[in-house]
Every structure is written in C-alpha cells, then in structure tokens.
C-alpha positions in Angstrom: -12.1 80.5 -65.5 -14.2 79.1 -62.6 -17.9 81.0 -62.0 -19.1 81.4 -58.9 -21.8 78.7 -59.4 -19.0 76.2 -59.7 -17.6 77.9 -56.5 -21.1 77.2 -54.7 -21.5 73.8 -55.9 -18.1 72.9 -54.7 -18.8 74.4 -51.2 -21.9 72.5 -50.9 -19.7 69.5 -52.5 -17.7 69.8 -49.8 -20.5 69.8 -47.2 -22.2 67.0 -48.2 -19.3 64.7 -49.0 -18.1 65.1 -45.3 -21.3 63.9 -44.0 -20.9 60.6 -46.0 -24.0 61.8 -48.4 -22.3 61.0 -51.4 -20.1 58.4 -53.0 -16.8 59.1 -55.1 -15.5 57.1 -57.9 -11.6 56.0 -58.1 -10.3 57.1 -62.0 -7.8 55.6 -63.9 -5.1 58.1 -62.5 -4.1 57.4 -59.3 -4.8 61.0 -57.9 -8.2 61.7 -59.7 -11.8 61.2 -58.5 -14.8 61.7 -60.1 -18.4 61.8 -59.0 -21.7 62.0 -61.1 -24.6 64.6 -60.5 -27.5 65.5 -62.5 -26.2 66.4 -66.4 -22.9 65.4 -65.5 -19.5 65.1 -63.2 -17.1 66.9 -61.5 -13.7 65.5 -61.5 -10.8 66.1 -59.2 -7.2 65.6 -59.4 -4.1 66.6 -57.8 -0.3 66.6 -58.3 2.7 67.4 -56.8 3.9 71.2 -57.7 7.8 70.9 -57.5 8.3 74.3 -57.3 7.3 74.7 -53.4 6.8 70.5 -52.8 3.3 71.5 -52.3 0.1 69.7 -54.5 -1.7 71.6 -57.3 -5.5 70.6 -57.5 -7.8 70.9 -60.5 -11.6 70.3 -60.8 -13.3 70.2 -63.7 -17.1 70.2 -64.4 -17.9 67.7 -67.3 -20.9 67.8 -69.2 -22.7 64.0 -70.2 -20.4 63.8 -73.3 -17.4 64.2 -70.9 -16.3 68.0 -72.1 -15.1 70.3 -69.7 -17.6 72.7 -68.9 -15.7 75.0 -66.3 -12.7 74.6 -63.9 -10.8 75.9 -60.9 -7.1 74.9 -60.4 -5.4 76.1 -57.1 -1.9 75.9 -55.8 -0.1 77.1 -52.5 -1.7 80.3 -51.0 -3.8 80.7 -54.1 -7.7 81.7 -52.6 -9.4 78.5 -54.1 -6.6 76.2 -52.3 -8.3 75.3 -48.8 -11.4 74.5 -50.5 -9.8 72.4 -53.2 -7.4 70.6 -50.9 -10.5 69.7 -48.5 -12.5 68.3 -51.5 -10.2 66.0 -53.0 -8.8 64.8 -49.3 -13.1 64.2 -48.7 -13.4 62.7 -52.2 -10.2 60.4 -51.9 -11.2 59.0 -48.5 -14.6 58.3 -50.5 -13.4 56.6 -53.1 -11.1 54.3 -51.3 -13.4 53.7 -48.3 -11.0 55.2 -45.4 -13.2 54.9 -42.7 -14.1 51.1 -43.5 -10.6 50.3 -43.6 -9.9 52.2 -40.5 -12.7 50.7 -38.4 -11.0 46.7 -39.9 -7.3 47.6 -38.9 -8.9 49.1 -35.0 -11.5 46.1 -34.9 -8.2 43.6 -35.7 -5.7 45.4 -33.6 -8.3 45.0 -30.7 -8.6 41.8 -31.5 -5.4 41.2 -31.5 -5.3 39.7 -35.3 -3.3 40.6 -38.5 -3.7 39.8 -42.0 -1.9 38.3 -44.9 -0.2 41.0 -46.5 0.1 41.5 -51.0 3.6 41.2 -51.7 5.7 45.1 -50.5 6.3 47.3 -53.3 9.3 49.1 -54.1 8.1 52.5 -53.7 5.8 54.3 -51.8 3.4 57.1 -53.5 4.0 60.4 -52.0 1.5 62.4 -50.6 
C-alpha cells in the first residue's frame, strides 16, 4: 500500500520530469522505466488491462539492493490513475528521447530529406 510520501514524491516526480530536470532509464521490459534518486529508484511500468482495453500502471520504490520499498498500482478510474498515466507517458518520452527525435523528423521534413529505414516489422506494439 502506497504512503502519502510516495504520493508526494511522485507529484514532484511528475513536476520535475516535465521540465526536462531529470533523465529516465529504458529497462529490459519494453514498458518499464526506471530512474535513480538518492538511496534508490523508482520504477514504472505499464500494461494493457484486457478487461476495459485500458493500461494498468505500477510504480515501485526500490531500495539500493533493488527490493521494493512501497508501491502504487492504478487502473481505469482508480484515484492514483491520472497521476500514474502522466508519469510514465513523461518518463517514457525520457527515456527514448521524444523530443530529439521529434525536432530530427521536423528539421528533415523541412528539409525536405528522409532516411534509410531498419527493415519493417511484423507487428506494431500497442499503445
């Protein structure tokens, strides 16, 4: 069960991801991010929830020894959702550099210019 100090840091997470002030990790998992502070890390992941085709999201405070510490999970209209959804959409676009890649497709589209492409994949990965 989550206590409100992992509530607050997760707010403030939230806050100072979105002004580029801190830099997420990619995991293993496709859908898990992870980001180091102080004694340890906070780690979020999502999944689909195929009840409702919505996405579950679970964050879980680690210690240095990688044990969870505490941990929120939210799903649909659950009252941690909006602020779980937000993270891991911040902490994703971290991780993968969205906004670099963005500003090298606009800079190459006004240019005119396209890229070599990796070979096309069978299947998308559904969001």
């Amino acid at each position: 069960m989550a206590t409100e100090a992992l509530r607050q840091l997760l707010d403030e997470l939230l806050e100072v991801t979105k002004r580029a002030g801190l830099r997420w990790q990619e995991t293993a998992k496709e859908d898990a991010f992870r980001v180091g502070l102080g004694n340890g890390m906070i780690r979020i992941q999502s999944s689909a929830n195929e009840d409702d085709d919505g996405r579950h999201y679970e964050v879980y405070l680690m210690n240095k020894q990688g044990r969870v510490v505490d941990e929120l999970s939210a799903w649909g209209n659950s009252p941690n959702y909006a602020l779980l959804r937000d993270l891991y959409q911040e902490a994703r676009s971290s991780a993968l550099n969205m906004d670099d890649v963005l500003k090298s497709m606009l800079s190459d589209l006004r240019e005119g210019r396209t890229r070599d492409l990796p070979p096309d994949v069978e299947e998308m990965p559904s969001f």
